[in-house]
Every structure is written in structure tokens, then in C-alpha cells.
C-alpha positions as CSV (number, residue, x, y, z in Angstrom):
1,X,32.4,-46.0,-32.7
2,X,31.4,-42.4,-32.8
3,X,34.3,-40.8,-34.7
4,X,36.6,-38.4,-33.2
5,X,36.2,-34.8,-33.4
6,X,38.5,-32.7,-35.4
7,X,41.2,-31.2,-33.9
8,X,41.0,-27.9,-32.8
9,X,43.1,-25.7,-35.1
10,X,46.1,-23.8,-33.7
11,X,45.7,-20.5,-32.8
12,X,48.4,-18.0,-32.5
13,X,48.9,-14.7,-30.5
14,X,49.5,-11.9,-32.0
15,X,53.2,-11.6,-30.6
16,X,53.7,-15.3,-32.0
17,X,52.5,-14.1,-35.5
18,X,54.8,-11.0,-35.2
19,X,57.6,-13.3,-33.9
20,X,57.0,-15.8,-36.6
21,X,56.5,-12.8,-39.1
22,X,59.9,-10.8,-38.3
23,X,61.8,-14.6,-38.8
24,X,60.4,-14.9,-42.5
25,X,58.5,-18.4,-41.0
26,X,55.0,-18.4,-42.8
27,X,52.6,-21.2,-41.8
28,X,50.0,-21.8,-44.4
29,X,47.7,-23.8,-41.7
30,X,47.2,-20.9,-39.5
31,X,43.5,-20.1,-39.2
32,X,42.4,-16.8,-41.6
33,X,41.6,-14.5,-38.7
34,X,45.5,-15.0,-37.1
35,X,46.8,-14.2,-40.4
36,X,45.3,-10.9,-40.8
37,X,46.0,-9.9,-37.9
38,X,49.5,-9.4,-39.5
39,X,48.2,-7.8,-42.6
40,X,47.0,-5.3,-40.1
41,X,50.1,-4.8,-38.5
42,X,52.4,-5.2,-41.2
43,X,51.5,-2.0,-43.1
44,X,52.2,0.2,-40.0
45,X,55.5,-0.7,-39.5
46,X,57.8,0.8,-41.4
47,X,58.5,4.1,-39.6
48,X,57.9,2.3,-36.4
49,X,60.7,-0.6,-37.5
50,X,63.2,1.9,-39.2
51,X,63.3,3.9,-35.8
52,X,63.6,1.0,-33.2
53,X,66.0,-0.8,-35.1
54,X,68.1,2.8,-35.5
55,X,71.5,2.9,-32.5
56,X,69.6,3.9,-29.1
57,X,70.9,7.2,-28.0
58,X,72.1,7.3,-23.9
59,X,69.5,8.2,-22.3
60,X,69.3,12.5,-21.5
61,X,67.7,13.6,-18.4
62,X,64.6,15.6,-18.4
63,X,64.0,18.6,-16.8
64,X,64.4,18.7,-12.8
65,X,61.3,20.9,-12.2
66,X,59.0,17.8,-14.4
67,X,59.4,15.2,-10.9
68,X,62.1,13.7,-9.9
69,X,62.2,9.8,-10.0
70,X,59.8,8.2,-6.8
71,X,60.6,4.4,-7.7
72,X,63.6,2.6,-7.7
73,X,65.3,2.3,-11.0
74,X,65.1,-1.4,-12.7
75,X,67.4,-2.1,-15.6
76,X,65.4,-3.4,-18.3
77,X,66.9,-6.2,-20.0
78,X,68.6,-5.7,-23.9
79,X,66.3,-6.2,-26.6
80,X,66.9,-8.0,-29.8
81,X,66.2,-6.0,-33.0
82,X,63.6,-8.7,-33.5
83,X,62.3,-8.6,-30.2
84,X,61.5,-4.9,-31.0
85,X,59.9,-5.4,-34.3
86,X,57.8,-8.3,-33.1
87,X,57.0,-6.6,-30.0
88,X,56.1,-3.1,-32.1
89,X,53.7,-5.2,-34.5
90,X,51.8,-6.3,-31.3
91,X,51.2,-2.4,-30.6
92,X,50.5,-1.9,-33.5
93,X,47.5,-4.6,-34.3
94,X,46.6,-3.5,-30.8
95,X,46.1,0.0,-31.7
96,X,44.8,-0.5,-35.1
97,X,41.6,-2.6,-33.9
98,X,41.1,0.2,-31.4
99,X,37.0,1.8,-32.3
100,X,37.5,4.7,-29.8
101,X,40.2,6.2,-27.6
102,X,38.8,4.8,-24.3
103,X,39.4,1.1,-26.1
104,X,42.9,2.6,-27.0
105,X,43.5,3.2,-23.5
106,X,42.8,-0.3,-22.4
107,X,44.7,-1.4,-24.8
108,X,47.8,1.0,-24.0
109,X,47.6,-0.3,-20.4
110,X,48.1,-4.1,-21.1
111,X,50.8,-3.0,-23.2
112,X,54.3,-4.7,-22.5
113,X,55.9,-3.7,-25.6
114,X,58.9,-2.1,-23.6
115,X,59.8,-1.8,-20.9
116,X,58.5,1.4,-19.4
117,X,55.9,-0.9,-18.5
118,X,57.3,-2.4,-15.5
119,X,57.8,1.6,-14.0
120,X,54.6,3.0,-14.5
121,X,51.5,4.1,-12.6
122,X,49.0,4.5,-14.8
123,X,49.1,4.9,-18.5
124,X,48.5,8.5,-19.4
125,X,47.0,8.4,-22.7
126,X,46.1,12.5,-23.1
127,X,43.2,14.9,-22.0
128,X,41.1,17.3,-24.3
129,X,38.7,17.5,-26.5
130,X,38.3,15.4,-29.6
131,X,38.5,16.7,-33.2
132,X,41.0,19.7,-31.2
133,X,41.7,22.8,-32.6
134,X,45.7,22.0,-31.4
135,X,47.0,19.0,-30.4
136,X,49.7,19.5,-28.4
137,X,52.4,16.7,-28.2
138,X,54.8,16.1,-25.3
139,X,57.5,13.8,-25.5
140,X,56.2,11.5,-22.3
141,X,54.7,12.0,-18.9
142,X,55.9,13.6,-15.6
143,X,56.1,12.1,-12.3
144,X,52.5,14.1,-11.3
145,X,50.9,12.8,-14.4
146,X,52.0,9.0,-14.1
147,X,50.1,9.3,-10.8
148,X,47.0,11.2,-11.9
149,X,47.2,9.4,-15.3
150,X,46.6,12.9,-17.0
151,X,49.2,14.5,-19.0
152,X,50.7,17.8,-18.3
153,X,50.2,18.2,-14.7
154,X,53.3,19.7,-13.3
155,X,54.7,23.2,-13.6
156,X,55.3,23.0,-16.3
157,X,51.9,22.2,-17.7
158,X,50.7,25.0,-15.7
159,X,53.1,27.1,-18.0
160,X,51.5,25.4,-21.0
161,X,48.2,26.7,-19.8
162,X,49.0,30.1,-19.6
163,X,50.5,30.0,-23.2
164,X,47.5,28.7,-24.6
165,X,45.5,30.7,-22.7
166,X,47.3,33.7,-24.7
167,X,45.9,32.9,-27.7
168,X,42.7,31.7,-26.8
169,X,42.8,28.4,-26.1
170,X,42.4,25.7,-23.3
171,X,42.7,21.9,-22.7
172,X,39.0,22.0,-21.1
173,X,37.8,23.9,-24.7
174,X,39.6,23.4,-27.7
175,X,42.8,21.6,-27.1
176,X,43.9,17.8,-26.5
177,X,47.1,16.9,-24.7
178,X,49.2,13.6,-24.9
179,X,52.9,12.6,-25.3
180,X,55.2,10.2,-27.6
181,X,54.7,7.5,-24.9
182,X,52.5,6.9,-23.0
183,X,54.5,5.5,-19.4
184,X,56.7,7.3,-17.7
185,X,60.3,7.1,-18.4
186,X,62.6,6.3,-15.5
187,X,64.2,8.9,-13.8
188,X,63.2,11.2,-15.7
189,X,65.1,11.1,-18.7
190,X,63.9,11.3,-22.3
191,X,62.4,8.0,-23.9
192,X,64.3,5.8,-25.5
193,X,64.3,5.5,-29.7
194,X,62.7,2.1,-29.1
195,X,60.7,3.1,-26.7
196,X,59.1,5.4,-29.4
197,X,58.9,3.2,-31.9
198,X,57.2,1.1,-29.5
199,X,54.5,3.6,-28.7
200,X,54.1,5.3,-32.0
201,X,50.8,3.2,-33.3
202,X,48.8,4.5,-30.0
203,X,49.9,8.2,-31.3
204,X,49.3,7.5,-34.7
205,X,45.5,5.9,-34.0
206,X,45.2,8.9,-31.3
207,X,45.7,10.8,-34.4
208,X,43.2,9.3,-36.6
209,X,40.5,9.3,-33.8
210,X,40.9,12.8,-33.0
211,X,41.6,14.1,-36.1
212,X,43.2,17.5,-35.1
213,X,43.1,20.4,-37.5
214,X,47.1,21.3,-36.3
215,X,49.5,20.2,-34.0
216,X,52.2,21.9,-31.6
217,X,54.9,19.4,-31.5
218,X,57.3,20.2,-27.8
219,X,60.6,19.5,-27.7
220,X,63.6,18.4,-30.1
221,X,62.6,14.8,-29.6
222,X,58.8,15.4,-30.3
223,X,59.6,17.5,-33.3
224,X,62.0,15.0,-35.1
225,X,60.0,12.0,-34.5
226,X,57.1,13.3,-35.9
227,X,58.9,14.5,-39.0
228,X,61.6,12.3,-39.5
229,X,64.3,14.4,-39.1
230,X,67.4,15.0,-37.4
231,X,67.3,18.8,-37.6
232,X,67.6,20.8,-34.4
233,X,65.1,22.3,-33.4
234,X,66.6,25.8,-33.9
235,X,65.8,24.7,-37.7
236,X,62.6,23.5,-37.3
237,X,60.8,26.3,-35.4
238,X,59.2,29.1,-36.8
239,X,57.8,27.6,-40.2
240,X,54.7,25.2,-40.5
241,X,55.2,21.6,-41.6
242,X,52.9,19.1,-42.7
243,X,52.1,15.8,-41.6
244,X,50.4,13.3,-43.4
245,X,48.1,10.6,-41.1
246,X,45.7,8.2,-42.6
247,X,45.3,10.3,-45.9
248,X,44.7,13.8,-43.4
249,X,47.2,16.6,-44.1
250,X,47.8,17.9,-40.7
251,X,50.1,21.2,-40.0
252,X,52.3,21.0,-37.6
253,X,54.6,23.6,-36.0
254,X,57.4,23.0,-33.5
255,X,58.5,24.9,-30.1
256,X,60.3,24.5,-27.5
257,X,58.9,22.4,-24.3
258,X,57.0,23.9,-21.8
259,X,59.4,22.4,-19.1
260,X,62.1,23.5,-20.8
261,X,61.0,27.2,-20.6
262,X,61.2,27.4,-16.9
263,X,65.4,26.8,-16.6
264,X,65.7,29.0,-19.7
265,X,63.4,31.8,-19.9
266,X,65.2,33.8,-22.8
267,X,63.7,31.5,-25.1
268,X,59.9,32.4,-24.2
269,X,60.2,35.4,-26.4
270,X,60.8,32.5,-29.3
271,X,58.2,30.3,-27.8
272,X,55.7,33.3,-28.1
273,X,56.3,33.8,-31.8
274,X,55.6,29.9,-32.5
275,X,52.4,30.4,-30.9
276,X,51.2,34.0,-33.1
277,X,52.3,31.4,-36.2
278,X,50.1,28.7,-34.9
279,X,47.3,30.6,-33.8
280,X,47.5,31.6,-37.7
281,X,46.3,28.3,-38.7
282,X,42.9,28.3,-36.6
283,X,39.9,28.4,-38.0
């Protein structure tokens, strides 16, 4: 008799690694290539874990004047804090295999790490130019962008526009546009912590493709996630940080939100003077 062919050997998905991973199960049979998929993912995780396993905050509402909710609302079901980990390392090995940022976006848009998944459009991964004199960072798209699937597309990235174009800059020329997440949030509210944490390998990969030589962080939320701070932003502003990303040194300065300068225009005088401190840092 012709003997019997081996077995094939068990493969695992990524999520099942992650699963298995996050449960302290290690299977010593699992084929080499499975395994490092959670070296790769593994490494990336710690401010990722830290945050989504942090208390979620309610959730705030965004400004009015950024698009008002055109779906109706589904309550996404609890999470576990392993769920979230297991559910971040997939993003993460997802991201960090990634070679470009239009593989990044497929990637992004089989995402199903959260589940701002289940609300969106499009995925709206950022516009610009690569290697971007400013990389300006939202904290997650509008109601006009989830349908374009381009970032900043409301009135308030009309506003943005005109600030850059103050000090000599433009999406189109020297400038590269994205957001903490990359889905719409429901109803326009803020994104969630885990919801972040979730998304936070695409930006940190964005990062690394694009290498930006500084960054204009928008928004309380967008400011202390990228620094790891709870500081207002009253505290942040008007001083340059730096941000470390895959051995780059990136300075970063903080300012108030585009959308958040139209229903408060007494604080464009402020806004002005974070842009004379980041036009500072150009070339």
C-alpha cells in the first residue's frame, strides 16, 4: 500500500495566535511562519495594550458643524480586555507587514478590530504628500470624509486650509492629512480609548512610511494620545514636543482643532501662534 501522506500541519490566523497569545497558551507544534507572526505583533503592543485596557471614557460629542450622524446608531457589543488585546495584535501584524500605504489601506479596510467597522463608508486613511513637511493629525473622520474617504473635507477642513495656507503650506504641496482612526465614529462623538488603541498600529506604520519632519497634533484627544499624557491641552500648546517612531525623532506641537475653532473663535488668535511656532521648525 502506498503510504499515507502526512498530515497537513495546523495553521492558525493571526487573531487565533493573538487569542492564544493574550491566554498565556503556547503551542510548540505551530508552524514557524504562524509564530512570528506574533513576534511581529508582540513588540508593538504595549502602548496600544496599556491604553485599551485603561476605563473607557463616555463617549463626548464632536462638533455639530463636522456632520451630523446619517446612519442609524448600532450598539456595539462589550468587549473583553482580551478581546481588545487580541483584536489590537491582529492590527498590529496587519499594519506591520504593510510595504506601502496603499497596502495599509487595504489592510485598514478589512479591519474588524472594533467596532467602528460596522458604521463606516469607506476607510479614510489620509491625503498628502509623503515624506510631508507637517503631518497634521485629526482625531477621526467627519461625516463628508467617511463618504469621500478623504480626510478633512468639511468646514472645518476648509478652515484648516486657510491656516496652512498662512504659513505657506498645503495638503496638495507639502502637507499629509489623517486622523487617530481611521472609521467614522458614530454620531459624531469622539473615539473611544479602545477604539484608539485599536487603530494606533495603522498611525504608527503611516508614520514610519511617511516619515514627516513635524507634526501638528488637533485636539485634546489627538495631543494626549500621541504623548501619553493627561495634560490639558491649555498645557500642551505653545511648546514643541518630541516624538519618538521607529528610531525618528519627530517634533510635534499641539493646537486646538480646526472644528473646534469655528463655535469658539477667541481661540484662533492661540491657534495662530501654534502655527508661527510650527512654521519655526520647517526647513
Amino acid at each position: 500500500m502506498t503510504p499515507s501522506p502526512d498530515p497537513k500541519p495546523l495553521q492558525y490566523s493571526a487573531l487565533q495566535l493573538a487569542w492564544l497569545h493574550e491566554l498565556g497558551i503556547d503551542k510548540p507544534w505551530l508552524p514557524g511562519d504562524a509564530r512570528a507572526t506574533v513576534a511581529i505583533a508582540a513588540p508593538a503592543l504595549a502602548p496600544a495594550l496599556a491604553l485599551a485596557l485603561a476605563p473607557a471614557p463616555a463617549p463626548a460629542a464632536r462638533s455639530a458643524t463636522r456632520g451630523a450622524a446619517s446612519k442609524p446608531q448600532q450598539a456595539a457589543a462589550p468587549m473583553s480586555a482580551v478581546s481588545i488585546a487580541a483584536m489590537t495584535a491582529l492590527t498590529a501584524a496587519a499594519a506591520a507587514t504593510a510595504p506601502d500605504l496603499e497596502s495599509l489601506t487595504l489592510a485598514a479596510s478589512a479591519c474588524q478590530a472594533c467596532g467602528l467597522c460596522r458604521q463606516r463608508d469607506q476607510v479614510v486613511m489620509g491625503q498628502g504628500v509623503t515624506q510631508p513637511a507637517i503631518l497634521v493629525i485629526g482625531d477621526g473622520p467627519g461625516e463628508q470624509d467617511d463618504r469621500k474617504g478623504l480626510p478633512f473635507m468639511a468646514e472645518s477642513g476648509a478652515l484648516l486650509d486657510q491656516m496652512l495656507s498662512t504659513i505657506g503650506s498645503a495638503r496638495t504641496r507639502d502637507v499629509y492629512l489623517t486622523n487617530l482612526v481611521k472609521c467614522r465614529p458614530p454620531g459624531n462623538r469622539l473615539a473611544l480609548r479602545e477604539e484608539i488603541a485599536a487603530c494606533q498600529s495603522y498611525l504608527v506604520r503611516q508614520l514610519e512610511l511617511l516619515r514627516p519632519f513635524s507634526i501638528l497634533a488637533l485636539g485634546r484627544v489627538v495631543a494626549q494620545s500621541l504623548l501619553n499624557t493627561d495634560e490639558p491641552l491649555q498645557n500642551l500648546r505653545g511648546r514643541v514636543h518630541q516624538l519618538e517612531v521607529a528610531g525618528q525623532t519627530i517634533p510635534l506641537v499641539a493646537s486646538y482643532h480646526s472644528g473646534h475653532l469655528l463655535n469658539h473663535p477667541a481661540d484662533k488668535a492661540a491657534a495662530w501662534q501654534d502655527l508661527q511656532l510650527l512654521r519655526t521648525l520647517r526647513r
